[in-house]
DSSP file (Angstrom, degrees, kcal/mol; ACC not computed):
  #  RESIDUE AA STRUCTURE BP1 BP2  ACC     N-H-->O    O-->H-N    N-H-->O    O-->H-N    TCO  KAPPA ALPHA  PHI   PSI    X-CA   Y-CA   Z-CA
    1    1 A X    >>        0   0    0      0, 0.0     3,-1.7     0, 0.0     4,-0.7   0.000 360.0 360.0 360.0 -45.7    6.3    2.1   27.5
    2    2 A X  G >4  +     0   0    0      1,-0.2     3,-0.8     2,-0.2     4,-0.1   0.850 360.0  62.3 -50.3 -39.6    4.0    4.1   30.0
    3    3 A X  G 34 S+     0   0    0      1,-0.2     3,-0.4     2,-0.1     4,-0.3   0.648  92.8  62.5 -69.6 -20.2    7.2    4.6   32.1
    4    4 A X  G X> S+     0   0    0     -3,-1.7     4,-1.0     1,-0.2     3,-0.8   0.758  81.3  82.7 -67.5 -30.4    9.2    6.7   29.2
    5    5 A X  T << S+     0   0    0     -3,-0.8    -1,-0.2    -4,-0.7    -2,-0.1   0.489  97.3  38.3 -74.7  -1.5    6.6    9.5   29.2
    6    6 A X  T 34 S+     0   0    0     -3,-0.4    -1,-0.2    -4,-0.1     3,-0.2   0.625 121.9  43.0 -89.8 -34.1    8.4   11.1   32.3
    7    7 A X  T <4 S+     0   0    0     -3,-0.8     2,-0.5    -4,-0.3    -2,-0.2   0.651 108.4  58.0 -98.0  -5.6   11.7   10.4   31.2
    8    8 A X     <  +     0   0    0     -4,-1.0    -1,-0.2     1,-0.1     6,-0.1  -0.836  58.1 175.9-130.4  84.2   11.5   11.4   27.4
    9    9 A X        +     0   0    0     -2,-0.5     2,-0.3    -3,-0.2    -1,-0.1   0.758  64.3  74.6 -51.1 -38.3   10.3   15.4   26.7
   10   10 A X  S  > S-     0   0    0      1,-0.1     4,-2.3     2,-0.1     5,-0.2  -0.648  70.5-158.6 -88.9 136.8   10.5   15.6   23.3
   11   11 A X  H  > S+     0   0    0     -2,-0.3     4,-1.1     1,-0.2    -1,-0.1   0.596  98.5  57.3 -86.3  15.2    7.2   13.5   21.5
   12   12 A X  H  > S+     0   0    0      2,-0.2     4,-1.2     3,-0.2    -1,-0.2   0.773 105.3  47.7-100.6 -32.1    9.0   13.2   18.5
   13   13 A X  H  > S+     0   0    0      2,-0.2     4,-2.2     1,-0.1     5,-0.3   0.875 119.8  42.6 -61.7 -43.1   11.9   11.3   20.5
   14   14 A X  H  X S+     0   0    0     -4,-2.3     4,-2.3     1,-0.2    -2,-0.2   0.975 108.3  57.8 -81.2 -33.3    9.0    9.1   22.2
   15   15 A X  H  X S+     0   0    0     -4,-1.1     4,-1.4     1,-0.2    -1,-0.2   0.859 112.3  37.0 -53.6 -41.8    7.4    8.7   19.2
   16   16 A X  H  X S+     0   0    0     -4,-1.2     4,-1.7     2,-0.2    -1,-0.2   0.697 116.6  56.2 -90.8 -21.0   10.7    7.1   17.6
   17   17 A X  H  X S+     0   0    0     -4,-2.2     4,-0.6     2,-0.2    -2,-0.2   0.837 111.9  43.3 -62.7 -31.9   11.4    5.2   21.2
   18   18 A X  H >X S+     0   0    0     -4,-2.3     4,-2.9    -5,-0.3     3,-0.5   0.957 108.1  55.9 -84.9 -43.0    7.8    3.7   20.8
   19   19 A X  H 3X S+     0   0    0     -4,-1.4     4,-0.5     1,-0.3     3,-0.5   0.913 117.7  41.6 -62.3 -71.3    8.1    2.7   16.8
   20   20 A X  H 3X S+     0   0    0     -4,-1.7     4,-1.1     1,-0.3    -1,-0.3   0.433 104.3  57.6 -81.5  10.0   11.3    0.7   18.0
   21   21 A X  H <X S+     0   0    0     -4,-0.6     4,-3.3    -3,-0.5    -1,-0.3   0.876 112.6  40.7 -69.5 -74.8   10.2   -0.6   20.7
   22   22 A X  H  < S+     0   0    0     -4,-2.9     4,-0.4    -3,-0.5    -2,-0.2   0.531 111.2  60.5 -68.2   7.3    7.4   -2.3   18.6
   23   23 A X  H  X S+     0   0    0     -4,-0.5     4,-0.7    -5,-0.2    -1,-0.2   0.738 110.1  44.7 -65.6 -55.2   10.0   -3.1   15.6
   24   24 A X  H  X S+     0   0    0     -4,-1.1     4,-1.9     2,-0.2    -2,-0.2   0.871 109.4  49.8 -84.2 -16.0   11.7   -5.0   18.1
   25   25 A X  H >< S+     0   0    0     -4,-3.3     2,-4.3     1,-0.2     3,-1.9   0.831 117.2  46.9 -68.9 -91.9    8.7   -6.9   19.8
   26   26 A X  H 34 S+     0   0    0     -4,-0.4    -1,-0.2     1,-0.2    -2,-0.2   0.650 107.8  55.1 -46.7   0.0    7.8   -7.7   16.5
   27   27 A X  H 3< S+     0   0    0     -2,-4.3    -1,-0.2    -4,-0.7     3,-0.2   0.861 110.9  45.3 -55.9 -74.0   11.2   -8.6   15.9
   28   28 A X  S << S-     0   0    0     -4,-1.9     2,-0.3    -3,-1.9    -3,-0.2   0.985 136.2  -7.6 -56.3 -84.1   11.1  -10.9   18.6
   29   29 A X        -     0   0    0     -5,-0.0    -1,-0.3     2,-0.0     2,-0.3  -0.988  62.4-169.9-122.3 141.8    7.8  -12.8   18.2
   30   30 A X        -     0   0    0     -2,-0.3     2,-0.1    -3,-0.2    -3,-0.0  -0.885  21.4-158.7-114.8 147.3    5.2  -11.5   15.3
   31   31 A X        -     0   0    0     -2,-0.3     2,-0.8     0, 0.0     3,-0.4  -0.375  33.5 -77.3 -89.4 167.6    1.9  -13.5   15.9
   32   32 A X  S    S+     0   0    0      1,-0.2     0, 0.0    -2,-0.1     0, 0.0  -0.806 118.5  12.3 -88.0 122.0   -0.6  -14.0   13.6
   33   33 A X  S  > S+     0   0    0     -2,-0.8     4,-1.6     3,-0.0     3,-0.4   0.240  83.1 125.9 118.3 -27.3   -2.7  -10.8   13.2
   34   34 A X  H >> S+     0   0    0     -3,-0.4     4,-0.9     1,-0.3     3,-0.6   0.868  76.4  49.8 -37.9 -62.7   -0.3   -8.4   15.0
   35   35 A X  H 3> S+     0   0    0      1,-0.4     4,-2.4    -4,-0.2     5,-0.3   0.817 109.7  47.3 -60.5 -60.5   -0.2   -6.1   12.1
   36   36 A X  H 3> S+     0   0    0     -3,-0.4     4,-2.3     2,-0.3    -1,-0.4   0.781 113.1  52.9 -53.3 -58.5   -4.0   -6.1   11.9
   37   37 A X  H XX S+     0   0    0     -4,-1.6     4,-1.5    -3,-0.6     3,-1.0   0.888 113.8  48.0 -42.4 -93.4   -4.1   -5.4   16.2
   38   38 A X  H 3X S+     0   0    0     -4,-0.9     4,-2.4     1,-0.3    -2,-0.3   0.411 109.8  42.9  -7.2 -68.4   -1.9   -2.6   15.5
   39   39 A X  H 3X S+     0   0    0     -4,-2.4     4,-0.7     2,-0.2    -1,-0.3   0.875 121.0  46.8 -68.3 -50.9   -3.4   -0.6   12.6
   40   40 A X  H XX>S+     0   0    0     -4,-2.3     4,-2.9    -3,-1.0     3,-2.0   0.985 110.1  51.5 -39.8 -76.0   -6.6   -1.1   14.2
   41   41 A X  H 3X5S+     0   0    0     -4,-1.5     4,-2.0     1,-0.2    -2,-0.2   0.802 112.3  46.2  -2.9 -75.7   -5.4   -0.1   17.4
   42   42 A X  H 3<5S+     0   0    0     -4,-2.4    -1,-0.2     1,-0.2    -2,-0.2   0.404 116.7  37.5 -72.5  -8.0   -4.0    2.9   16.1
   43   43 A X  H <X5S+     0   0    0     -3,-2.0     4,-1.3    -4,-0.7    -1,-0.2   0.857 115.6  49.3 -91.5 -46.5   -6.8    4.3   13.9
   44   44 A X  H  X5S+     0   0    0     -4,-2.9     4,-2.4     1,-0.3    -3,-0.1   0.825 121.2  41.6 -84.6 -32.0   -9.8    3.5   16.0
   45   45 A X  H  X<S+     0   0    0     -4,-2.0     4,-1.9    -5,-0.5    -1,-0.3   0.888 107.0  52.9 -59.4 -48.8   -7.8    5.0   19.0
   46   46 A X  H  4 S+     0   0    0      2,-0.2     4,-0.4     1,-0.1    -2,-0.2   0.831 113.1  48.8 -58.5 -37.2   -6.4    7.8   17.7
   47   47 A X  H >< S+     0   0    0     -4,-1.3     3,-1.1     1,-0.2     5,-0.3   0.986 115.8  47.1 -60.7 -55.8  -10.2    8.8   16.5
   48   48 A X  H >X S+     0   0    0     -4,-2.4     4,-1.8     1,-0.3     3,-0.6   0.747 107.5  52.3 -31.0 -51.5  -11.4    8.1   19.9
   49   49 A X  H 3X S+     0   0    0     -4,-1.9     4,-1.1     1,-0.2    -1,-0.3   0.665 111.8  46.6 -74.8 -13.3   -8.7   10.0   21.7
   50   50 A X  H <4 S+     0   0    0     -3,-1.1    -1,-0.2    -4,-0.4    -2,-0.2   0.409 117.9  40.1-124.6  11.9   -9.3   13.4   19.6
   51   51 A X  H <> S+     0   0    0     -3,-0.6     4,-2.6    -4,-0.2     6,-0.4   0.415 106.1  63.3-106.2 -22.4  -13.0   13.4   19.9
   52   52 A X  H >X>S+     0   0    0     -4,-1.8     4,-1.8    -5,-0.3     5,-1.6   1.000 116.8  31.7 -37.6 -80.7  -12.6   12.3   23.4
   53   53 A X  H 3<5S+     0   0    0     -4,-1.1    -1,-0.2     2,-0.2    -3,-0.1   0.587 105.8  66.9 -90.0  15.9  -10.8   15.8   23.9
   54   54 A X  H 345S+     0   0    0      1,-0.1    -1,-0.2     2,-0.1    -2,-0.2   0.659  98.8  60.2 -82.0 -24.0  -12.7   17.8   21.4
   55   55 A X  H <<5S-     0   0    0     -4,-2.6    -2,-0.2    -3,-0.6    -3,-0.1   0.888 114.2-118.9 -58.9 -49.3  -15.5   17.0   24.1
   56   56 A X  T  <5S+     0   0    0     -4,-1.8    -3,-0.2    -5,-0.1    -4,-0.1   0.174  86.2 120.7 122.3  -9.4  -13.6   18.8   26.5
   57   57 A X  S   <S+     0   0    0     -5,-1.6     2,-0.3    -6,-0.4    -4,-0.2   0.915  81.0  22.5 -64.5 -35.6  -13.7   14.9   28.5
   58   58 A X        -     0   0    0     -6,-0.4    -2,-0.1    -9,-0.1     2,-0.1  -0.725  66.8-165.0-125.2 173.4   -9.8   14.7   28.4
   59   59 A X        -     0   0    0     -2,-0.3     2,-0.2    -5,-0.0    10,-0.1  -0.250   3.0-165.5-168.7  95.0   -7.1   17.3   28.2
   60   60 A X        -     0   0    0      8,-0.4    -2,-0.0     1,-0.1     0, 0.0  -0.563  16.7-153.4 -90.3 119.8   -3.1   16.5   27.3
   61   61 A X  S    S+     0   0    0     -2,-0.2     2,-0.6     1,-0.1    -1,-0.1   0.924  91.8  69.5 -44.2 -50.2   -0.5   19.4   28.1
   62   62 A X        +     0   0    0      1,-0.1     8,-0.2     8,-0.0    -1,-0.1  -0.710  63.6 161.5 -91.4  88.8    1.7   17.5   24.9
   63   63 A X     >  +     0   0    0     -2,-0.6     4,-0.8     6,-0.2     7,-0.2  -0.425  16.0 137.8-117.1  48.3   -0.5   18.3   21.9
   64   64 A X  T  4  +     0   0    0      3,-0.1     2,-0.4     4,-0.1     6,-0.2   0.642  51.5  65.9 -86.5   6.9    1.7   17.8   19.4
   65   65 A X  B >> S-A   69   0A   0      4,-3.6     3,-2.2    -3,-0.1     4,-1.2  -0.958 128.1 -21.0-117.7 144.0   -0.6   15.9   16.8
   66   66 A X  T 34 S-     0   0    0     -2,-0.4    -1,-0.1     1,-0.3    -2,-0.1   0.679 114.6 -77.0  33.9  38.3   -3.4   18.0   15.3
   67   67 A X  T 3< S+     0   0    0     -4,-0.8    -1,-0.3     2,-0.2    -3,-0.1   0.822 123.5  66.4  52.5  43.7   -3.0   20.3   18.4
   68   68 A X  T <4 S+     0   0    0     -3,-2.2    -8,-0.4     1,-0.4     2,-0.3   0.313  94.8  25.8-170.1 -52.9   -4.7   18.3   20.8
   69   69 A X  B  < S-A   65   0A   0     -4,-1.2    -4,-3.6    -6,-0.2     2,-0.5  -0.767  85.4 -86.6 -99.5 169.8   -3.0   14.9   21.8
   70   70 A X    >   -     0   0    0     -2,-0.3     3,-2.5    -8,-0.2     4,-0.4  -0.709  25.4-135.0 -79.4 126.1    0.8   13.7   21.8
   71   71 A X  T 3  S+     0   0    0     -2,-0.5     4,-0.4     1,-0.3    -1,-0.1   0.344 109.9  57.5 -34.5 -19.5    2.0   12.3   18.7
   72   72 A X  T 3> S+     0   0    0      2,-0.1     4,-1.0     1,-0.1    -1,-0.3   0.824  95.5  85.9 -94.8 -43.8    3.8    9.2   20.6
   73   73 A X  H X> S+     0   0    0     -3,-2.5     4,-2.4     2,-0.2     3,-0.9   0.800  86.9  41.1 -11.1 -75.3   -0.2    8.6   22.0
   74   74 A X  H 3> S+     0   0    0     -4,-0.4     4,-2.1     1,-0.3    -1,-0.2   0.957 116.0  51.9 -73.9 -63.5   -1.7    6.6   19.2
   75   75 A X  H 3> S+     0   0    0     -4,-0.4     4,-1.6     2,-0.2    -1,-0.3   0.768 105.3  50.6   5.5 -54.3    1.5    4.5   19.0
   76   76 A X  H <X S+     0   0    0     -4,-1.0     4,-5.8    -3,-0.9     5,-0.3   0.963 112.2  59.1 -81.5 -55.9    1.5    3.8   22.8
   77   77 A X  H  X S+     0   0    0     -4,-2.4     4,-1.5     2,-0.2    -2,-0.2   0.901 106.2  42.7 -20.5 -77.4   -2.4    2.7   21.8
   78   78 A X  H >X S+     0   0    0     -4,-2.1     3,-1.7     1,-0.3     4,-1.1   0.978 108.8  51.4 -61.7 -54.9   -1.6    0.1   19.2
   79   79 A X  H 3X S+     0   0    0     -4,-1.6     4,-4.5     1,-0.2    -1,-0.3   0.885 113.8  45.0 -46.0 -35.7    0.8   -1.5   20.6
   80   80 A X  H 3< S+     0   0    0     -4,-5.8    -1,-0.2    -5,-0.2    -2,-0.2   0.852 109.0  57.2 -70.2 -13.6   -1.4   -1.9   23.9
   81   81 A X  H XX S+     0   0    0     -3,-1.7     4,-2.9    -4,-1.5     3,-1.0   0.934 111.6  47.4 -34.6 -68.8   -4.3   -2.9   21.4
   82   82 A X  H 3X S+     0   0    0     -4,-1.1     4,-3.5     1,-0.3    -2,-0.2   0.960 112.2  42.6 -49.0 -74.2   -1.3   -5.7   20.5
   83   83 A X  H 3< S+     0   0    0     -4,-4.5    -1,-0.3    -5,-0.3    -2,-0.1   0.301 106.4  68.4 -75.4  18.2   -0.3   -7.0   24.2
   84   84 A X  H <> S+     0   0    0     -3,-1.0     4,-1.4    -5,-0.2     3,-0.4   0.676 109.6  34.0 -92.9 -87.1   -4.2   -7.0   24.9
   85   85 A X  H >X S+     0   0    0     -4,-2.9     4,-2.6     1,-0.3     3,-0.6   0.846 107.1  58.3 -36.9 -53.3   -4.5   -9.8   22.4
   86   86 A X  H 3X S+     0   0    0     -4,-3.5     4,-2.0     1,-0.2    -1,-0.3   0.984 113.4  46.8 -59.0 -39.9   -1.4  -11.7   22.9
   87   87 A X  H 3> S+     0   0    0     -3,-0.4     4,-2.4     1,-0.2     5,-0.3   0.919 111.9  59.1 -61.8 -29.6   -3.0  -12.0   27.3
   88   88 A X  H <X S+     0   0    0     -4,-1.4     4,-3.1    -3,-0.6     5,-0.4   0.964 105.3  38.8 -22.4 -85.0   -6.0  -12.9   25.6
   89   89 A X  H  X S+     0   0    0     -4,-2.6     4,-1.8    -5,-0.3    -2,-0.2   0.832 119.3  46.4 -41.5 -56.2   -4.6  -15.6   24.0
   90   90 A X  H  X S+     0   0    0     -4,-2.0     4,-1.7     2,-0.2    -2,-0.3   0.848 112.0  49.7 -60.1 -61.9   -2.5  -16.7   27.0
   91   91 A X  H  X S+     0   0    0     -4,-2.4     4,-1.8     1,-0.2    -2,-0.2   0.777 113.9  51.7 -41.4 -41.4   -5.3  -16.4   29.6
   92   92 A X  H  X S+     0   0    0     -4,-3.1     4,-1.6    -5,-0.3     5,-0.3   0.924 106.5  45.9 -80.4 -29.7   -7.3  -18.4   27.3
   93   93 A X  H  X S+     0   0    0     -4,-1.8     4,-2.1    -5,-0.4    -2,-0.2   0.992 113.3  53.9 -70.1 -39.4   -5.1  -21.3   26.6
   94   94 A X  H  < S+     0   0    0     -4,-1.7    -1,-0.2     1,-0.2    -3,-0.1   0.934 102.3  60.9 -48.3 -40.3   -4.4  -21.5   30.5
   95   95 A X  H  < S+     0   0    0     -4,-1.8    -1,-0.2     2,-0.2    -2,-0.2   0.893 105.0  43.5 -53.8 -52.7   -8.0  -21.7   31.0
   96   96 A X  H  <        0   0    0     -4,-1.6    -2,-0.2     1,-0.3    -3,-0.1   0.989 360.0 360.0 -66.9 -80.3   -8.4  -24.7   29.1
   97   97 A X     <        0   0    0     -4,-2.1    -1,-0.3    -5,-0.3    -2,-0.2   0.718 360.0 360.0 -37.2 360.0   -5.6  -26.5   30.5
């Protein structure tokens, strides 16, 4: 998903690349919890990311939500929120084997 943000200018176009992206992973396999990752993900980040550059800490050319990060941003968040858990999972179950 990190690789689109070169190729895709408009954020309202990555924004709609990124929902289906994660329509179709959840498509593919939903876990139990995803939803839960996700929502989380996407709040706790998005606060994080806009005091983050209300500090002055970070600073995105592409401020097209609330005038200060890109709208496709919190998106790109949950879902990595999401594939954090599912390696999680997977790292832990190897481990025991």
């Amino acid at each position: 998903m990190v690789g689109l943000i070169p190729l895709v200018s408009g954020d309202i176009a990555l924004t709609v690349i990124y929902c289906g992206i994660i329509g179709v992973a959840f498509g593919i396999r939903y876990e139990k919890h995803d939803s839960i990752f996700l929502i989380f993900g996407f709040v706790v980040l998005t606060i994080s990311e806009l005091f983050f550059v209300s500090t002055g800490v970070e600073i995105f050319t592409r401020t097209s939500l609330f005038g200060l990060i890109p709208l496709w941003l919190p998106f790109l968040w949950a879902y990595a929120f999401v594939a954090i858990k599912r390696s999680i999972i997977i790292l832990d179950n190897n481990l025991e084997s």
